[in-house]
BAFI-3210 file (N, C-alpha, C; in Angstrom, 3 decimals, decimal comma, padded with zeros to 6 digits):
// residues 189
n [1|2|3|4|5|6|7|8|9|10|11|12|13|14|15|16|17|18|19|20|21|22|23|24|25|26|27|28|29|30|31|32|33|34|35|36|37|38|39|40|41|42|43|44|45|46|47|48|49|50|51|52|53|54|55|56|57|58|59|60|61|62|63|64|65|66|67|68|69|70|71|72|73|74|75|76|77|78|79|80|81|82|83|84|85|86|87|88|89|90|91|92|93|94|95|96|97|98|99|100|101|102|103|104|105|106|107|108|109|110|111|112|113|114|115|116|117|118|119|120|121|122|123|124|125|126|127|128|129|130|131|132|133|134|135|136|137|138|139|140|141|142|143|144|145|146|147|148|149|150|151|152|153|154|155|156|157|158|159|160|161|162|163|164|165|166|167|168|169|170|171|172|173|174|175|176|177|178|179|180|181|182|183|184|185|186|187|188|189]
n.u [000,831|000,583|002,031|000,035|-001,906|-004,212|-006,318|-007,289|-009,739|-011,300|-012,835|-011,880|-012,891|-014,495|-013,560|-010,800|-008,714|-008,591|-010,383|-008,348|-006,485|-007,419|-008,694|-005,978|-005,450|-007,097|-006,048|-004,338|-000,699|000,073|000,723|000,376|000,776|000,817|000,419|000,406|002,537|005,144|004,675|004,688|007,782|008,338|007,381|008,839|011,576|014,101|015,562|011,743|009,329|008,437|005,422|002,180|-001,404|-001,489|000,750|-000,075|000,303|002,805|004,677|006,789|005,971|003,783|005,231|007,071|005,171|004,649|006,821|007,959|005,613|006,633|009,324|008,960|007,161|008,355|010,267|008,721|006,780|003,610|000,575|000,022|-001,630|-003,170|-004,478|-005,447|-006,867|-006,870|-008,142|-007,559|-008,321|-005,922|-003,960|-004,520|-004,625|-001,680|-000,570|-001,886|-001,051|001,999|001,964|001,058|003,219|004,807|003,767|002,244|-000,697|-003,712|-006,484|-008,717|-010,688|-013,457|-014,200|-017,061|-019,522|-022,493|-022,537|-023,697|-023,073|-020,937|-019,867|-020,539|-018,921|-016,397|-016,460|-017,291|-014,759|-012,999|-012,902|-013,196|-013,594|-011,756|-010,758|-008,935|-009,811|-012,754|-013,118|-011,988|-014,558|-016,733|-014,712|-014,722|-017,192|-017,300|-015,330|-016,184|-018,718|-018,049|-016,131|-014,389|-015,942|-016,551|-013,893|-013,611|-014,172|-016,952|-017,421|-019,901|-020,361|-021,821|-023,515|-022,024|-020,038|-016,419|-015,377|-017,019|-017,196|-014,285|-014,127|-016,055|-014,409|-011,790|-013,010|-013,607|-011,173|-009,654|-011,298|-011,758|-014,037|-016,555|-019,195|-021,314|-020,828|-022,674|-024,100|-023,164|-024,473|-022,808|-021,695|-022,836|-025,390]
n.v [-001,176|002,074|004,819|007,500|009,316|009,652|012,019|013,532|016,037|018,517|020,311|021,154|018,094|017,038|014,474|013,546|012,691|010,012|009,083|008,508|006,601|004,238|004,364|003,642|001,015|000,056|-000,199|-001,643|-001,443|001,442|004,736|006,848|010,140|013,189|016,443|018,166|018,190|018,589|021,226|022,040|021,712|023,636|025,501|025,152|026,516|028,678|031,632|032,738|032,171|034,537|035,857|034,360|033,164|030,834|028,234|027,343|029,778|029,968|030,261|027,851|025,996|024,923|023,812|022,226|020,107|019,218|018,143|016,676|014,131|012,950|012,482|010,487|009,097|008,342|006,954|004,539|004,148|002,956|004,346|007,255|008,795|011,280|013,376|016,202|019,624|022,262|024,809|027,207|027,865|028,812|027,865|024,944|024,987|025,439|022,851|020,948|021,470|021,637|018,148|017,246|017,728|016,566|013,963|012,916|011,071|012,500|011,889|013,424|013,841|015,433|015,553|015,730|017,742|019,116|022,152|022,878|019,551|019,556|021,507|020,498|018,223|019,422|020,408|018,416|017,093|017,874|019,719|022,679|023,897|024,215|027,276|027,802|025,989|025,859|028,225|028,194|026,809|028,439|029,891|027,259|026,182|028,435|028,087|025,164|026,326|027,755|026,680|024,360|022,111|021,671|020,076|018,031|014,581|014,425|013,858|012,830|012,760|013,024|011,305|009,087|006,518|006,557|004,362|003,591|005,636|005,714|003,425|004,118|005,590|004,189|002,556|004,006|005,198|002,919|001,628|003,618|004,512|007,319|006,800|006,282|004,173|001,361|001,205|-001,535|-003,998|-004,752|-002,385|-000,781|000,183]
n.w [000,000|-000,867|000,716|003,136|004,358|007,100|007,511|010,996|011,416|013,180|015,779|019,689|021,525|020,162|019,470|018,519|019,508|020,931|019,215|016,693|017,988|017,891|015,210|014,432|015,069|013,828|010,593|008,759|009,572|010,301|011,890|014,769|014,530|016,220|015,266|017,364|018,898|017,368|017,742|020,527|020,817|019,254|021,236|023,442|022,061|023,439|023,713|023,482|020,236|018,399|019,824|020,396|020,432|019,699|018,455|015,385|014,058|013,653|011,197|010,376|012,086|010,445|007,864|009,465|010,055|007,859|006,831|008,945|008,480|006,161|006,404|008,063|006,820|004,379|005,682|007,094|005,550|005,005|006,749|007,953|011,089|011,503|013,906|014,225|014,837|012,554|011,530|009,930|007,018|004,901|006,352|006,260|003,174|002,813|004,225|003,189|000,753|000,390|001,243|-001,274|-002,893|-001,746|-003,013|-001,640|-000,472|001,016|003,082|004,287|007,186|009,346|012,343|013,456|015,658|016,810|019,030|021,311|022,185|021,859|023,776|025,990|026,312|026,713|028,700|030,587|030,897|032,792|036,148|035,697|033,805|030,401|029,049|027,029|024,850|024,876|023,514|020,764|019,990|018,412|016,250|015,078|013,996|012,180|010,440|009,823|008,157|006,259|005,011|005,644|005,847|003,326|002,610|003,602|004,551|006,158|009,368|011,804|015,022|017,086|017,730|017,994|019,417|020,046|018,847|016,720|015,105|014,381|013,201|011,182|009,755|009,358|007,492|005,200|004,987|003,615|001,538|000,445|-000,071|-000,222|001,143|003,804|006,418|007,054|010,675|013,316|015,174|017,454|017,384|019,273|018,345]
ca.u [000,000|001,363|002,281|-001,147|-001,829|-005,267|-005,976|-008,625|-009,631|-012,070|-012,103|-011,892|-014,442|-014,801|-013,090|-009,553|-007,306|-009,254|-010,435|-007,141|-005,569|-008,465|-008,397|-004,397|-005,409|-008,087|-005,311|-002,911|000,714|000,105|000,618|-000,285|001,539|000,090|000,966|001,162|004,200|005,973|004,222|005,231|008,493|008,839|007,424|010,533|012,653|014,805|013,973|010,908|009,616|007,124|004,654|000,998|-001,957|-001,446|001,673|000,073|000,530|004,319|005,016|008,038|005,491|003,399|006,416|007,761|004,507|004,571|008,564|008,191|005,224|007,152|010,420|008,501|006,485|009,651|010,701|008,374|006,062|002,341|-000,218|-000,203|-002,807|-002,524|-005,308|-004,802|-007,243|-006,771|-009,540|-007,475|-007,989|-004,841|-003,192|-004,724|-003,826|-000,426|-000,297|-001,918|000,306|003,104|002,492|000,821|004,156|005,781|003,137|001,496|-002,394|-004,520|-008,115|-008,711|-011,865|-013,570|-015,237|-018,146|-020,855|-023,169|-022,216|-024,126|-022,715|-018,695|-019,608|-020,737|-017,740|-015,184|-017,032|-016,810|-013,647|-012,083|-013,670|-012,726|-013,438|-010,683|-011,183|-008,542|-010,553|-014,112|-012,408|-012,241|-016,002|-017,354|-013,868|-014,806|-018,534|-017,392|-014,887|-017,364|-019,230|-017,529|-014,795|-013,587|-016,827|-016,279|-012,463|-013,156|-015,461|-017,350|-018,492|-021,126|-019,859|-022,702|-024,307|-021,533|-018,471|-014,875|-014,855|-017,990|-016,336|-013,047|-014,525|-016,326|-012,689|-010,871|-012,824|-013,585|-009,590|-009,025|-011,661|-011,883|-015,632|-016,758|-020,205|-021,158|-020,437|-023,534|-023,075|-022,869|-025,059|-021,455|-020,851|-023,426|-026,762]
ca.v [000,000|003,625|006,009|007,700|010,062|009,967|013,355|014,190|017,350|019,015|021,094|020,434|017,846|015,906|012,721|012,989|012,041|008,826|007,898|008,060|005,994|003,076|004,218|003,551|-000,358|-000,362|-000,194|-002,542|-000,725|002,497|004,875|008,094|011,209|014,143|017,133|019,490|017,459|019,824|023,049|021,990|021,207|025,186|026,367|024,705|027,342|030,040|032,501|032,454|032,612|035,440|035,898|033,664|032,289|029,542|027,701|027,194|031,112|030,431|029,194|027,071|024,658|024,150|022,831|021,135|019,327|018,688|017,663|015,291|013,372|013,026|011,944|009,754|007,568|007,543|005,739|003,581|003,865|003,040|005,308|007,863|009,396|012,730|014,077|017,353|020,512|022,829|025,847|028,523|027,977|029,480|027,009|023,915|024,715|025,237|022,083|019,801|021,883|020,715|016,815|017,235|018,107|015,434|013,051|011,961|011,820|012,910|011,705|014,436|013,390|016,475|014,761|016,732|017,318|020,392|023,123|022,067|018,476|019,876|022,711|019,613|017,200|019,838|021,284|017,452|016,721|018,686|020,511|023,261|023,602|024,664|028,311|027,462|024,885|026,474|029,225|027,609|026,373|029,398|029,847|026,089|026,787|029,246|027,066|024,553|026,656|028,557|025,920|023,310|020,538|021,192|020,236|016,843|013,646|014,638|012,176|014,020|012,341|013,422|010,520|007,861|006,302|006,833|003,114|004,078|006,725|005,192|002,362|004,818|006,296|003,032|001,414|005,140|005,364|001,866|001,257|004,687|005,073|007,768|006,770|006,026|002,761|001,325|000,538|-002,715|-004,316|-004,435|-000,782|000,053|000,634]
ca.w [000,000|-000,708|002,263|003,032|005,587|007,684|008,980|011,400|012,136|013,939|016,900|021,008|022,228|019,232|019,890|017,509|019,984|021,256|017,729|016,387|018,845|017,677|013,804|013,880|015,426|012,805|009,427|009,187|009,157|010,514|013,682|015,151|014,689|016,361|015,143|018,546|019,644|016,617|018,185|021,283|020,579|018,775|022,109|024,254|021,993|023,977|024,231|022,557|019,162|018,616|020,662|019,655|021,273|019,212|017,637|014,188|013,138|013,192|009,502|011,312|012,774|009,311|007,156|010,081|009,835|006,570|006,445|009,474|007,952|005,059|006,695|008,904|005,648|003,707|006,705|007,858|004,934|005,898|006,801|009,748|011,072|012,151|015,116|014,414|014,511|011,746|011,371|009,114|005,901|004,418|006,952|005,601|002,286|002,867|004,917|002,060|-000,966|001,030|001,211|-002,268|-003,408|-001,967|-003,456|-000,100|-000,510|002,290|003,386|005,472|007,854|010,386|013,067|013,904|016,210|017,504|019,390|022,281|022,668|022,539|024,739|026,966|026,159|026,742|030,130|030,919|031,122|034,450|037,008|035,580|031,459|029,780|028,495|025,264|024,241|024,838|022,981|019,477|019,510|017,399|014,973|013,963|013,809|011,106|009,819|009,129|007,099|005,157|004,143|006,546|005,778|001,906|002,290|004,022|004,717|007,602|010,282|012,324|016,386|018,663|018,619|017,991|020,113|019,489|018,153|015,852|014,276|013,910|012,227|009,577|009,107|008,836|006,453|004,271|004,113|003,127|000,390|-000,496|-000,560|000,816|001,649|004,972|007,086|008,095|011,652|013,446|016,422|018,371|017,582|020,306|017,517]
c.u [000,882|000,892|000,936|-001,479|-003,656|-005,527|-007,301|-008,694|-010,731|-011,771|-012,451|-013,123|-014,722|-014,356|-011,816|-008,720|-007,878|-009,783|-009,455|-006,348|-006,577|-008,242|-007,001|-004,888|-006,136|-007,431|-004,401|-001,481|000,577|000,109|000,145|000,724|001,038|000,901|001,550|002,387|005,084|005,863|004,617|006,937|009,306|008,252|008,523|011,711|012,719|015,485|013,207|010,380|008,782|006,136|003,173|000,589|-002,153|-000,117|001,301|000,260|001,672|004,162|005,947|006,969|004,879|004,607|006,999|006,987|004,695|005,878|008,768|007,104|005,564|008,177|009,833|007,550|007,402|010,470|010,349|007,177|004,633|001,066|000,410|-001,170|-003,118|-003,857|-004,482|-006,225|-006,657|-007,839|-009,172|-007,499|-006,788|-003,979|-003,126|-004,371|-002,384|000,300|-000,581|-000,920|001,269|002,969|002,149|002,285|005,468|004,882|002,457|-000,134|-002,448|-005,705|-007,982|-010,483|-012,066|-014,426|-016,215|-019,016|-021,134|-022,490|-022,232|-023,391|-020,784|-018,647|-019,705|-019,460|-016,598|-015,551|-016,867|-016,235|-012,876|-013,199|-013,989|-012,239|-012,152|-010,882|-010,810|-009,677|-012,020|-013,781|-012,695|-013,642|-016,383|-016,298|-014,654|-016,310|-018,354|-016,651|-015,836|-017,926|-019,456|-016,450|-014,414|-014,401|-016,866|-015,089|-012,466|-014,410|-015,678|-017,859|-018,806|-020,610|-020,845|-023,217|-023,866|-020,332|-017,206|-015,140|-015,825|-017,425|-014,973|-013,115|-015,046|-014,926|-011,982|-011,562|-013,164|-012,245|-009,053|-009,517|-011,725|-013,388|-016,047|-018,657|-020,262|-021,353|-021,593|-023,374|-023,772|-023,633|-023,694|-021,156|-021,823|-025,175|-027,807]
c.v [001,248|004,323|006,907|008,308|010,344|010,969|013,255|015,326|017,628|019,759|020,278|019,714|017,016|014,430|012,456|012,300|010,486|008,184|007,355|007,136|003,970|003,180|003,255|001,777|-000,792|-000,567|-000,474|-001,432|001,164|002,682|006,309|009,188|012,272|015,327|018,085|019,372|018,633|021,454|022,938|022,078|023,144|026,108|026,561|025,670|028,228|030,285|032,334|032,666|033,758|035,463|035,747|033,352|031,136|028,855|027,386|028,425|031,109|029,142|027,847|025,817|023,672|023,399|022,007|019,723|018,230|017,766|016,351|014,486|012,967|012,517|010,394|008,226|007,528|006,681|004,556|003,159|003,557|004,095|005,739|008,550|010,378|013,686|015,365|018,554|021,731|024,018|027,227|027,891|027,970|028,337|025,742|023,593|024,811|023,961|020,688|020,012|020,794|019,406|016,435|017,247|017,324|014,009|012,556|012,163|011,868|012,831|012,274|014,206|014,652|015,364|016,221|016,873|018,749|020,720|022,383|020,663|018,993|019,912|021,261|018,239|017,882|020,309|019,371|016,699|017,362|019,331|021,864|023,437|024,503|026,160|028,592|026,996|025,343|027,590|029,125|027,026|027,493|029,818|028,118|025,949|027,851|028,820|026,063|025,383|027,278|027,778|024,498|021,676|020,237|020,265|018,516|016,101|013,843|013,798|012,986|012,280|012,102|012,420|009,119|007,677|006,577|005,393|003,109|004,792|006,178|004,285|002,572|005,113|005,393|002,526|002,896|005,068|004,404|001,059|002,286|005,144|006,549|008,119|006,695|004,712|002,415|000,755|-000,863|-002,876|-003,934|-003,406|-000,255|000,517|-000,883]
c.w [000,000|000,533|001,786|004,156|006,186|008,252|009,759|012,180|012,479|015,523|018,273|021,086|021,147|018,739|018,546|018,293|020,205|019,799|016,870|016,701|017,885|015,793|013,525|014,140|014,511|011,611|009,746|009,028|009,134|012,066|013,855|014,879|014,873|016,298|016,184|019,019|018,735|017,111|019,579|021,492|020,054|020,086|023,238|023,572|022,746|023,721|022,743|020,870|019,317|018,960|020,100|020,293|020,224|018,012|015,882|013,567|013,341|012,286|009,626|011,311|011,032|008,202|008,146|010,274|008,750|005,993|007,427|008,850|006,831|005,368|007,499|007,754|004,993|004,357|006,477|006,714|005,656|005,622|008,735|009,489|012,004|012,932|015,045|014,180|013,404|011,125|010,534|007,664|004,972|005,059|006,411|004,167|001,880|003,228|003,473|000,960|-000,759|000,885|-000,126|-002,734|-002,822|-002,355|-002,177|-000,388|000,801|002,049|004,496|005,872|008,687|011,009|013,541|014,964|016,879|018,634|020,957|023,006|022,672|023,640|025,919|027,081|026,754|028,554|031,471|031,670|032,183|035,097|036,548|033,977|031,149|029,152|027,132|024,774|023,735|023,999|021,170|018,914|018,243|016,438|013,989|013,433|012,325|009,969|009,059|008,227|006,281|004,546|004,361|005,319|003,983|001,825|002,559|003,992|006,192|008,175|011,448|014,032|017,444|018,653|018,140|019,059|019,596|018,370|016,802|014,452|013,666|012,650|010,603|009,246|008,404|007,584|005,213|003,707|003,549|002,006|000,039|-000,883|000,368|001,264|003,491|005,425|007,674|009,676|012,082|014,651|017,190|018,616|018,176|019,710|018,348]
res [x|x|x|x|x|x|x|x|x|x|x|x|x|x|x|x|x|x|x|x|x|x|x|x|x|x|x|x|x|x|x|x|x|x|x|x|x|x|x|x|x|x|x|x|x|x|x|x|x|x|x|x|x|x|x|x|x|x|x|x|x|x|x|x|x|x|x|x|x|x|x|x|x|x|x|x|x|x|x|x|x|x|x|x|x|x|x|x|x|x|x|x|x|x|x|x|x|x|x|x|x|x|x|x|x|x|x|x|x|x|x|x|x|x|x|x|x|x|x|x|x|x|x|x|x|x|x|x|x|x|x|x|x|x|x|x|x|x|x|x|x|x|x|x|x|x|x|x|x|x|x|x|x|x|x|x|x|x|x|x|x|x|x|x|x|x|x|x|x|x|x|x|x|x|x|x|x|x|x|x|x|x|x|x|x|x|x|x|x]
***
């Protein structure tokens, strides 16, 4: 199979990191590579770089994206599958040019789900909701629909499991259909 990069994007609360982890067990010969580890990684410089509430508006991080998934399947070949939010526009197409241009396709997936059920996923998770996180609800709200849900195969979340979802992903990226997966007594229906 050719090197093949799973992305999923969508914003906080929508189950990338946890579906990813299950997608990657779902396709034979693949693994996870999450992109923040690189934005992390440019925030550890000192002293700092220019001053952002968010590591993807330094250009640095997007090619470093694009250069380690790229060093990383000429490696190991495969698929990875990259849990990553992405909500600028301008960003995303810089990010696909890039692996376009080293031949890598991308099935770029958004996981989705109403406003409502994030705000409640992300409020959730600590005592104490995250204010980043809750932060990005209404950029991806606009995202969505002005660009994002054209760009990718959307799988609408609110009212499936991580393993649900994964399962549409895995078998979308591996036959290439991009209908939808009907689901399975097992998968909780």
């Amino acid at each position: 199979m050719c090197p093949v990069i799973v992305w999923l994007n969508g914003t906080h609360g929508a189950g990338k990191t946890t579906t990813s982890a299950i997608v990657q067990q779902l396709i034979p010969d693949s693994r996870v590579f999450d992109a923040e580890k690189v934005g992390e990684t440019l925030m550890d410089i000192t002293p700092g770089l220019p001053e952002t509430d968010n590591f993807q508006h330094w250009p640095p991080w997007r090619q470093l994206v694009v250069e380690t998934a790229r060093r990383v399947l000429d490696y190991t070949g495969g698929t990875l599958v990259m849990p990553m939010t992405v909500l600028v526009e301008q960003y995303w197409r810089e990010i696909s040019r890039g692996l376009a241009h080293h031949a890598i396709p991308v099935r770029h997936f958004v996981l989705h789900a109403d406003q409502d059920t994030l705000r409640r996923r992300i409020e959730g998770e600590h005592p104490v909701p995250s204010p980043f996180r809750l932060k990005y609800l209404q950029p991806y709200a606009e995202a969505a629909r002005t660009w994002l849900h054209a760009e990718a195969e959307v799988i609408d979340t609110t009212h499936l499991t991580p393993a649900q979802a994964a399962l549409q992903i895995a078998l979308r990226a591996t036959a290439g259909s991009p209908g939808p997966v009907p689901p399975r007594p097992e998968d909780g229906y």
